[in-house]
PASEBA-1860 file (N, C-alpha, C; in nm, 3 decimals):
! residues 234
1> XXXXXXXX> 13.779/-0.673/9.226/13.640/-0.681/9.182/13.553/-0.734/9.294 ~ 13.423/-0.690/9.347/13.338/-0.736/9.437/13.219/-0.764/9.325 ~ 13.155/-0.874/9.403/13.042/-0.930/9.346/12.949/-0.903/9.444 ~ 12.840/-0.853/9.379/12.713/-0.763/9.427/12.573/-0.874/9.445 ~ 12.545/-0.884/9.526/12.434/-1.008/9.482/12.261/-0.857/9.542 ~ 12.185/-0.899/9.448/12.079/-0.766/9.505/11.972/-0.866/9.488 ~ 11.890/-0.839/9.623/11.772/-0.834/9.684/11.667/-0.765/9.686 ~ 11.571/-0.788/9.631/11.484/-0.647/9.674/11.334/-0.675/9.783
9> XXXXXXXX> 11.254/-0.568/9.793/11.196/-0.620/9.922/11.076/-0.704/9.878 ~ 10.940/-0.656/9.949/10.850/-0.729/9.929/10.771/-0.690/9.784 ~ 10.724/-0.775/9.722/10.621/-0.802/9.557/10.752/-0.811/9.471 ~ 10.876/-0.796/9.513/10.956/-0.751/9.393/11.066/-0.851/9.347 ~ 11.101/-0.888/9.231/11.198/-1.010/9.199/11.363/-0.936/9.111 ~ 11.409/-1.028/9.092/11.526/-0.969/9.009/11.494/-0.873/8.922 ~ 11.407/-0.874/8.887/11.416/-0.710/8.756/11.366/-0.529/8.833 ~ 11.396/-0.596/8.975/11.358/-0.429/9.009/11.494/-0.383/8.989
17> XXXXXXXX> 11.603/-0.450/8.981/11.745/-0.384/8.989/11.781/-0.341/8.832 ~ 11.697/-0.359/8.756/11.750/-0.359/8.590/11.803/-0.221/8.570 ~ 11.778/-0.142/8.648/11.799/0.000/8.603/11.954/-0.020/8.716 ~ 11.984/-0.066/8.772/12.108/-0.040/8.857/12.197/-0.154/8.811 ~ 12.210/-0.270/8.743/12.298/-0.361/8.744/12.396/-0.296/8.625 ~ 12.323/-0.229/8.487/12.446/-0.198/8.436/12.556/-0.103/8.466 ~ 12.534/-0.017/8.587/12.580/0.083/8.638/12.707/-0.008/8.694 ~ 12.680/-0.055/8.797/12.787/-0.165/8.865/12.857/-0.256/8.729
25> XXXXXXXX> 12.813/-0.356/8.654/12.901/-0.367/8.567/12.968/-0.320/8.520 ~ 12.942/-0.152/8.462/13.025/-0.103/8.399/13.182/-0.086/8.454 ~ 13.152/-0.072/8.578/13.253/-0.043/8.664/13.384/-0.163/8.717 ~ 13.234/-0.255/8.629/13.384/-0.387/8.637/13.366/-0.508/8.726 ~ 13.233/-0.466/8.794/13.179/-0.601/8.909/13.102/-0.710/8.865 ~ 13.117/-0.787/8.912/13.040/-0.916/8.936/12.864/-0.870/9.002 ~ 12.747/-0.905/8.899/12.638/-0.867/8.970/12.517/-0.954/8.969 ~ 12.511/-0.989/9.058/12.354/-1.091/9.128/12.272/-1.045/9.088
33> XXXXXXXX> 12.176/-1.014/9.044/12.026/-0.946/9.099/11.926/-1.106/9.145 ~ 11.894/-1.105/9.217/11.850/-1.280/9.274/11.693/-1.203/9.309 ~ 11.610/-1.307/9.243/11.463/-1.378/9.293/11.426/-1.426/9.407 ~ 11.385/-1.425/9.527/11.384/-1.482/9.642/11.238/-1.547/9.621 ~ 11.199/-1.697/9.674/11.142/-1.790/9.609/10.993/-1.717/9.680 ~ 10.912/-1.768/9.567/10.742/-1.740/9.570/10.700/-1.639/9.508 ~ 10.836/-1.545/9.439/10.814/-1.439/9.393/10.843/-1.424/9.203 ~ 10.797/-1.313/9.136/10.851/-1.308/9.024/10.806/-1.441/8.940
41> XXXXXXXX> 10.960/-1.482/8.867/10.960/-1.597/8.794/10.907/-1.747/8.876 ~ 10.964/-1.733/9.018/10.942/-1.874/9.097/10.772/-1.812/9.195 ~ 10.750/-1.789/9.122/10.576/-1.792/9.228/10.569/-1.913/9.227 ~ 10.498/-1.951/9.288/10.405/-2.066/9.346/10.478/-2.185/9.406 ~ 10.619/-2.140/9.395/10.745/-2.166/9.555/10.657/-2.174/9.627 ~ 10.690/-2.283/9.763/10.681/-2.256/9.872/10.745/-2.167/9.959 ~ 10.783/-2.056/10.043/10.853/-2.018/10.085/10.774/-1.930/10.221 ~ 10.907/-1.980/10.334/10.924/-1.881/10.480/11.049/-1.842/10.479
49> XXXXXXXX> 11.038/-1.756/10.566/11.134/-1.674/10.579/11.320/-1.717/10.611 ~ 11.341/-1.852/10.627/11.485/-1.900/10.640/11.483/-1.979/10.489 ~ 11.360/-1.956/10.407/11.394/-2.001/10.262/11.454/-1.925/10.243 ~ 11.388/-1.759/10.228/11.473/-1.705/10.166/11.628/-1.634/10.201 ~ 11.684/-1.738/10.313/11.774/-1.667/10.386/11.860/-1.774/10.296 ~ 11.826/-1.899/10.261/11.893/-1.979/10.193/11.930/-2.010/10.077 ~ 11.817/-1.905/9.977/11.763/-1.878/9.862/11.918/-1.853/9.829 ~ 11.955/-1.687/9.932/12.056/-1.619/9.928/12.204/-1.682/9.942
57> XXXXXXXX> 12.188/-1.762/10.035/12.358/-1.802/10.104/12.338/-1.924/9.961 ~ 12.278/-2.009/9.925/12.247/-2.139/9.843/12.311/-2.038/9.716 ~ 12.256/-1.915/9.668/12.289/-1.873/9.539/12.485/-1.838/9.528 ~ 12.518/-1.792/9.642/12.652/-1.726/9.682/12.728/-1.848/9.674 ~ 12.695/-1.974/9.761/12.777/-2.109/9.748/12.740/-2.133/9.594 ~ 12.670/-2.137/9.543/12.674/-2.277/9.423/12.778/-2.133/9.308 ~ 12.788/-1.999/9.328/12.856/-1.930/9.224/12.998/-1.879/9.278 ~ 13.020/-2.018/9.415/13.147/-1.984/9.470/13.178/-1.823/9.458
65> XXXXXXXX> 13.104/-1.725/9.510/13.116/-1.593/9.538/13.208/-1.530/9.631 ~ 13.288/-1.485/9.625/13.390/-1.386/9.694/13.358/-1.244/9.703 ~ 13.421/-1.176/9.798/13.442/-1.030/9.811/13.298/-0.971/9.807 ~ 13.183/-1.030/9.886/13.046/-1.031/9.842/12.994/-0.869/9.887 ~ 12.923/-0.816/9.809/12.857/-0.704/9.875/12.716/-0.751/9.872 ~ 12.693/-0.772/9.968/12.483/-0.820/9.958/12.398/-0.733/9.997 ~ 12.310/-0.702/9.942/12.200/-0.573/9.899/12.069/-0.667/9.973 ~ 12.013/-0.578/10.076/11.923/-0.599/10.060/11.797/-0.530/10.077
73> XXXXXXXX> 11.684/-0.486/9.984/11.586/-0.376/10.019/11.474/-0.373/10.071 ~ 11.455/-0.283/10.205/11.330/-0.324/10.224/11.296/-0.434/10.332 ~ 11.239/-0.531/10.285/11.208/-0.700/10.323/11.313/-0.752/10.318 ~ 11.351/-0.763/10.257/11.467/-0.816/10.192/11.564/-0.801/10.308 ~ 11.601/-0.690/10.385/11.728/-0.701/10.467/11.700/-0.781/10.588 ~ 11.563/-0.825/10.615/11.583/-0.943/10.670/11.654/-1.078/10.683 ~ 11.637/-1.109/10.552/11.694/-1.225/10.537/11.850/-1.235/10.503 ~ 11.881/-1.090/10.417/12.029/-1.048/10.411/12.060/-1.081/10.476
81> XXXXXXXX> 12.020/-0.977/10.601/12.110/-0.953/10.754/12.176/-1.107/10.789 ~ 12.052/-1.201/10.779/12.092/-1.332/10.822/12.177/-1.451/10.750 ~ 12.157/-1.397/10.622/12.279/-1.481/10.517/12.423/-1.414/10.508 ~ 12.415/-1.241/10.576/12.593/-1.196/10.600/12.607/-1.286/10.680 ~ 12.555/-1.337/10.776/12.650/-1.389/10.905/12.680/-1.505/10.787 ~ 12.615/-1.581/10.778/12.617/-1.693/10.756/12.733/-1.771/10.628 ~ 12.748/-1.660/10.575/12.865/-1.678/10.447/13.002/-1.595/10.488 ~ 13.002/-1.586/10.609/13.134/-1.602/10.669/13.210/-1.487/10.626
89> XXXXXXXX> 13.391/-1.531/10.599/13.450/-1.465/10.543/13.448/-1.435/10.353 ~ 13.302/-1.515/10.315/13.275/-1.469/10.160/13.224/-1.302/10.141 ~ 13.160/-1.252/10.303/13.114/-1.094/10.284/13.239/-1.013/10.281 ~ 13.219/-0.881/10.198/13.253/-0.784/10.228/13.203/-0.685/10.273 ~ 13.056/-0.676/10.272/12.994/-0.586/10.338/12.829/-0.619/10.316 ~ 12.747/-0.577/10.416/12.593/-0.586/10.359/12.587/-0.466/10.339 ~ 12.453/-0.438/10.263/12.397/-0.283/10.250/12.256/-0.256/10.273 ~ 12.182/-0.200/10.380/12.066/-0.255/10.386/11.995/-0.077/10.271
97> XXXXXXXX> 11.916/-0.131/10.201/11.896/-0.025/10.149/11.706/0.005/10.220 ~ 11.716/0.134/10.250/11.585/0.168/10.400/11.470/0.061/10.421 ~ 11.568/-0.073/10.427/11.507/-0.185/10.468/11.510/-0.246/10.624 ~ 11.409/-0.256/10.654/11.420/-0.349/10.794/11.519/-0.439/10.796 ~ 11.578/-0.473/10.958/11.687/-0.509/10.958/11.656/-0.659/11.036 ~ 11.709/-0.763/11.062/11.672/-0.895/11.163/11.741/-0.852/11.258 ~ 11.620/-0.897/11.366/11.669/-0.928/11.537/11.614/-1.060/11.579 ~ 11.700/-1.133/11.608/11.686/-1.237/11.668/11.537/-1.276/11.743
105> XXXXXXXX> 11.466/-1.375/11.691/11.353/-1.391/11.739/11.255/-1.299/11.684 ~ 11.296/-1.212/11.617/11.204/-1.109/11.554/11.115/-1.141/11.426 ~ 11.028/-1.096/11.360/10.948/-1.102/11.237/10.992/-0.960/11.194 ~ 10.949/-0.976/11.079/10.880/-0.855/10.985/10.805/-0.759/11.024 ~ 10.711/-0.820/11.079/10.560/-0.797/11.176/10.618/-0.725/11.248 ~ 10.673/-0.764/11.336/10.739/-0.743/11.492/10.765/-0.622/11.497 ~ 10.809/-0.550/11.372/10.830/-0.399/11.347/10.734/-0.328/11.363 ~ 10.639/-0.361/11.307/10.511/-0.324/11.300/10.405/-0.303/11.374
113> XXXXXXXX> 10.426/-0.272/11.503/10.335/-0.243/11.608/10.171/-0.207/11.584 ~ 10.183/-0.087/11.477/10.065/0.016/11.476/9.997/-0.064/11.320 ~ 10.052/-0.155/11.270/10.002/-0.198/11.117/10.028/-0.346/11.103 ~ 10.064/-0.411/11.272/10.097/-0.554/11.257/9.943/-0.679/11.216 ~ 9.833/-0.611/11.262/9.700/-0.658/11.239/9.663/-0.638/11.113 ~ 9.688/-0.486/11.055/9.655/-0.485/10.915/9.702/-0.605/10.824 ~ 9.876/-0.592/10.848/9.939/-0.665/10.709/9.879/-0.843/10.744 ~ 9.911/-0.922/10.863/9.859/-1.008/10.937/9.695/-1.070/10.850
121> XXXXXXXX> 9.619/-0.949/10.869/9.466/-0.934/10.823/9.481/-0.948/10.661 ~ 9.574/-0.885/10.613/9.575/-0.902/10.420/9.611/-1.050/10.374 ~ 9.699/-1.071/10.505/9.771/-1.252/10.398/9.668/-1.312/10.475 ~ 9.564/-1.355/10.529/9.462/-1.405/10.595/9.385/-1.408/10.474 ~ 9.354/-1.304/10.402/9.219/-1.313/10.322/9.271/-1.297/10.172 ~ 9.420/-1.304/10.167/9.443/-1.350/10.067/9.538/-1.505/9.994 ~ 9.472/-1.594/10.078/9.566/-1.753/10.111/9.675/-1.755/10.123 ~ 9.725/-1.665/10.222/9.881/-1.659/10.240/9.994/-1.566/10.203
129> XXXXXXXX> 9.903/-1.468/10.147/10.023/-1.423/10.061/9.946/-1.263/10.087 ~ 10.086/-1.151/10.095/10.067/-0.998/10.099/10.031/-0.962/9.997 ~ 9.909/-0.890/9.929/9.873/-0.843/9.822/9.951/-0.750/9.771 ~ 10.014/-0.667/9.622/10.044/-0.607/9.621/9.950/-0.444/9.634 ~ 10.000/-0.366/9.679/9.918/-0.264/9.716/9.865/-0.179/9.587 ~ 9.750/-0.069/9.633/9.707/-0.033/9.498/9.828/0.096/9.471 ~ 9.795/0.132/9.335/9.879/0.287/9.333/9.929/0.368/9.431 ~ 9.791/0.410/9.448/9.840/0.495/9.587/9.933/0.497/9.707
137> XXXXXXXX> 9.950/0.359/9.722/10.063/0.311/9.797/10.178/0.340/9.776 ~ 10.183/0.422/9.623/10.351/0.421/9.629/10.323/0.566/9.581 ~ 10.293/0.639/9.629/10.272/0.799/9.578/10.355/0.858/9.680 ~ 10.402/1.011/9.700/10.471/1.090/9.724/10.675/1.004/9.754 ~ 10.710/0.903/9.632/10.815/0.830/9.684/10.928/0.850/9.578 ~ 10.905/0.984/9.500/10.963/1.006/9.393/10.965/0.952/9.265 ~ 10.808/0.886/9.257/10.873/0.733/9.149/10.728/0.822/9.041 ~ 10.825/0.841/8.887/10.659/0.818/8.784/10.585/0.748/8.807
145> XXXXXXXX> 10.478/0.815/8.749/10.361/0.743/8.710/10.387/0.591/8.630 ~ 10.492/0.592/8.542/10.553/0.485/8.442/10.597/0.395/8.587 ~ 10.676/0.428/8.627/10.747/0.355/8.771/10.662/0.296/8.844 ~ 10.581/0.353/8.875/10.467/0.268/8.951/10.352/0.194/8.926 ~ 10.343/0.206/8.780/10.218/0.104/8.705/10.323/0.005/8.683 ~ 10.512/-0.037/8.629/10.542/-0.127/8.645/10.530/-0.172/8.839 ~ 10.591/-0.124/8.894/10.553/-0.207/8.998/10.431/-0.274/9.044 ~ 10.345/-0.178/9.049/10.182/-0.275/9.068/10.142/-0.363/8.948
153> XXXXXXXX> 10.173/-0.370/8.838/10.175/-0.487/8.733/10.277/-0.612/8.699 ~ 10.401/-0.545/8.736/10.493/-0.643/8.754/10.528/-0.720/8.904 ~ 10.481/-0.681/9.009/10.516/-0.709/9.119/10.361/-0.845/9.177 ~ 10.440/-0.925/9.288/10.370/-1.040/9.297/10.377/-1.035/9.448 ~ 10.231/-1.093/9.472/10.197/-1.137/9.613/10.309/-1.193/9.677 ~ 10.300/-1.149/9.781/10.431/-1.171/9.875/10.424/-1.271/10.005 ~ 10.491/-1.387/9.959/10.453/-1.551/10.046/10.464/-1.452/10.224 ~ 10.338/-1.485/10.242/10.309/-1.420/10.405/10.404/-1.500/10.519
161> XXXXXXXX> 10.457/-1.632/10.507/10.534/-1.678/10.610/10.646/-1.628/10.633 ~ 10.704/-1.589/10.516/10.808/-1.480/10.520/10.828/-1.354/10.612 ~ 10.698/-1.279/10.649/10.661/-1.183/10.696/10.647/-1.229/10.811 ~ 10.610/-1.343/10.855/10.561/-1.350/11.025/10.667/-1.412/11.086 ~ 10.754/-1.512/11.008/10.835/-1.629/11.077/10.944/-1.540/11.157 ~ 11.018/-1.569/11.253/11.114/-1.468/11.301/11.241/-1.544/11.229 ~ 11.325/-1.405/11.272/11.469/-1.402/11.217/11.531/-1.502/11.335 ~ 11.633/-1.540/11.314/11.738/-1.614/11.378/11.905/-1.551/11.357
169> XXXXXXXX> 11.943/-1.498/11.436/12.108/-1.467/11.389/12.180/-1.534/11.524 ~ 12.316/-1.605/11.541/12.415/-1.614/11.617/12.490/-1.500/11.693 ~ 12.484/-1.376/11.599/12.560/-1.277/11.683/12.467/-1.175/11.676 ~ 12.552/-1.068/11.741/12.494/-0.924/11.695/12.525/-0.892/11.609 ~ 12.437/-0.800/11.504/12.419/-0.766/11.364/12.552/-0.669/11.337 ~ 12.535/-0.593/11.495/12.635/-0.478/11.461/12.791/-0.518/11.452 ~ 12.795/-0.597/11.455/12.912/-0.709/11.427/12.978/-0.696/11.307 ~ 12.868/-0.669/11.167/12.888/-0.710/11.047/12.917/-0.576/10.989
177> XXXXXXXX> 13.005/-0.550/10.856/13.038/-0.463/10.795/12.907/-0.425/10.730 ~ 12.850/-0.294/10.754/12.730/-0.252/10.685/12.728/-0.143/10.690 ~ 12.650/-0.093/10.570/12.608/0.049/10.536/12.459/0.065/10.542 ~ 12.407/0.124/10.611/12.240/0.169/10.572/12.244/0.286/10.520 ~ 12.154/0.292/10.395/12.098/0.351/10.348/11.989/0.419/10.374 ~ 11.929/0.540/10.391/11.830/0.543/10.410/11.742/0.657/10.344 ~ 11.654/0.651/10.262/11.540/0.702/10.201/11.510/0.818/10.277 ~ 11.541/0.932/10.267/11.437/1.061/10.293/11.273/1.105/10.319
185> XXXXXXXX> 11.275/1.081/10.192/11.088/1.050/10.175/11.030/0.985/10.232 ~ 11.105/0.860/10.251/11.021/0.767/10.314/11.004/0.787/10.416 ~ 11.082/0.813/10.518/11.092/0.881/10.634/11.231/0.963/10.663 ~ 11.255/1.057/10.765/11.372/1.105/10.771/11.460/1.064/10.842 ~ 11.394/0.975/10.926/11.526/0.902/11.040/11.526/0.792/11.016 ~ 11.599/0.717/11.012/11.611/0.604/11.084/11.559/0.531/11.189 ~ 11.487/0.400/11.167/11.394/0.341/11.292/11.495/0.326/11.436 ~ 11.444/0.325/11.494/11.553/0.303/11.644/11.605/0.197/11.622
193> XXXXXXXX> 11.586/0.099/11.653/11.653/-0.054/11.598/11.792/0.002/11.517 ~ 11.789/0.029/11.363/11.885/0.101/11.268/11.965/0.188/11.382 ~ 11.848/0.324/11.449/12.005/0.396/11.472/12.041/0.304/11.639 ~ 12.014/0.225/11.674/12.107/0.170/11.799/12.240/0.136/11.734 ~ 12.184/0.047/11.592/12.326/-0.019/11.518/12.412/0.108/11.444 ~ 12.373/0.177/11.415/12.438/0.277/11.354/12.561/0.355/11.491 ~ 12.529/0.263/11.587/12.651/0.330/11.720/12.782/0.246/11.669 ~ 12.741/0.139/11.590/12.868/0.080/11.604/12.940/0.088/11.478
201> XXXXXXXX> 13.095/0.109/11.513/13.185/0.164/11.421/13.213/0.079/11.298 ~ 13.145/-0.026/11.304/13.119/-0.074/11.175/13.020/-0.044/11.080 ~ 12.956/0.025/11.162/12.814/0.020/11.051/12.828/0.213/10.968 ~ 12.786/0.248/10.817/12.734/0.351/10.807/12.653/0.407/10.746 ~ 12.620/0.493/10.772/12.461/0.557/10.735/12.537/0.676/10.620 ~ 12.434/0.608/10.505/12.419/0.732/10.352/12.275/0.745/10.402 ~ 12.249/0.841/10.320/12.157/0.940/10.270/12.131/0.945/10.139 ~ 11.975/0.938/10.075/11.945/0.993/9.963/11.799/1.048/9.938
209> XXXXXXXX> 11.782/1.144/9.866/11.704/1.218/9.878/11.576/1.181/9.779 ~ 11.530/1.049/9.803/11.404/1.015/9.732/11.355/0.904/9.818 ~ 11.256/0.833/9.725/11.148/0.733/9.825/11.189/0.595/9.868 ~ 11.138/0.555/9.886/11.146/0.412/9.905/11.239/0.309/9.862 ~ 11.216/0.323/9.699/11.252/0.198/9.559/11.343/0.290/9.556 ~ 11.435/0.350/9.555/11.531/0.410/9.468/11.609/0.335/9.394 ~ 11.545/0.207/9.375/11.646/0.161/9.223/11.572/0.201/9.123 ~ 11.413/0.241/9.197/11.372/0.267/9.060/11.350/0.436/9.032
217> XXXXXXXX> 11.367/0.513/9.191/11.380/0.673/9.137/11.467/0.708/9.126 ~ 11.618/0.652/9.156/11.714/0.711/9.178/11.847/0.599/9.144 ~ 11.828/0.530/9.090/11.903/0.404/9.031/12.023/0.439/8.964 ~ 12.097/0.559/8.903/12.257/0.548/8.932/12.276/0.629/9.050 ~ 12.225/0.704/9.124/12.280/0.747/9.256/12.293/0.646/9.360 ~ 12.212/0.529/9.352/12.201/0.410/9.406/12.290/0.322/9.350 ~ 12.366/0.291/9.268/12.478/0.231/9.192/12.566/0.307/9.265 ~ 12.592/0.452/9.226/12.714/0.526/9.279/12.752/0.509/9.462
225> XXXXXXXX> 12.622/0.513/9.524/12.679/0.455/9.660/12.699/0.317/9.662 ~ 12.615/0.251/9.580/12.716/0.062/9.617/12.827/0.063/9.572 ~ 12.856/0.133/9.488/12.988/0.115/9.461/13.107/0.184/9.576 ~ 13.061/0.259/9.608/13.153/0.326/9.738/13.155/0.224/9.835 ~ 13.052/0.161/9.864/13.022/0.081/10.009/13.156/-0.080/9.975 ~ 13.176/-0.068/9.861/13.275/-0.153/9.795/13.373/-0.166/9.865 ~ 13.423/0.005/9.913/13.555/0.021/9.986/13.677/0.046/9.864 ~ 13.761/0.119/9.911/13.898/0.146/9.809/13.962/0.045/9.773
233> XX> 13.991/0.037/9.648/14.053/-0.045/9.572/13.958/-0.154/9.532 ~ 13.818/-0.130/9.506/13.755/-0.249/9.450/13.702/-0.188/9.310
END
């Protein structure tokens, strides 16, 4: 049995996975879906970005977690990336689902060359925090109309220190047992960063053929590959 702990990226808390956790149970796993602080239920957290790296490794220690598969989407594989290292021999694998990945000394931002002033400019004029975007923001990503009025109604400003603070890791990423995922729609390749790591024979690249959220367009095809990324015999 592997225990799944899921992340999701930015505005979004434990219930973006609701459509994917019973999939993995059924199958017999142990499943996280975790809140990363300032968000969801814990708004008005304080939180930067090695909170929520601790949010993660803090939730894995206190539920003495084994055989870990850690999800993280989006935003979110930031801080993943940096809690696989950090929980040792408790991983069995990360999964970044077409989420940005940490580089040492890096931000969120840092990705962001051509839109680093925009996002920068939103948590400025909104006391700290990334607004969630309007509708339109999540159009051509495979998701209903239903799908995306919960996200822009259920989803919460996103603590901006998170976004700027840089990552910190000890090793190289490509080090770690991982699968990327990566979204079609959203784009078709892979950012360079992703495919440098995708050279190394640890890491591998799925494919699926919708947007962004696919827990929320595509949520048992998204079950059916975590569960593969499990490895035989789990």
């Amino acid at each position: 049995m592997s225990e799944y702990v899921l992340t999701a990226g930015a505005w979004l808390g434990a219930w973006a996975w609701d459509d994917v956790v019973p999939e993995l149970r059924a199958a017999g796993h142990g499943v996280h879906p975790l809140t990363l602080s300032g968000l969801a239920e814990k708004r008005g957290v304080l939180a930067g970005q090695q909170t929520h790296v601790q949010d993660i490794v803090g939730e894995i220690e206190r539920r003495d977690l084994r055989d870990v598969v850690l999800v993280g989407h989006s935003y979110a594989g930031i801080p993943a990336g940096q809690a696989a290292e950090r929980i040792g021999d408790r991983l069995a694998r990360v999964v970044f689902v077409d989420s940005n990945v940490p580089a040492d000394g890096e931000s969120f931002v840092s990705a962001w060359p051509d839109g680093r002033a925009m996002v920068e400019a939103a948590i400025a004029a909104n006391e700290g925090f990334w607004p969630v975007p309007d509708a339109d923001e999540f159009a051509s990503q495979g998701l209903s109309p239903g799908q995306i009025a919960r996200i822009t109604a259920d989803g919460s400003p996103h603590p901006g220190a998170t976004l700027t603070e840089p990552a910190v890791l000890a090793r190289p990423l490509g080090e770690l047992p991982a699968t990327y995922i990566k979204c079609l729609l959203d784009w078709p390749e892979p950012s360079p960063d992703v495919a440098e790591l995708l050279k190394s024979e640890r890491w591998q690249l799925v494919t699926m053929d919708t947007g962004h959220w696919p827990m929320f367009s595509q949520p048992r095809e998204l079950a059916r590959i975590l569960l593969a990324a499990a490895g035989p015999g789990d």
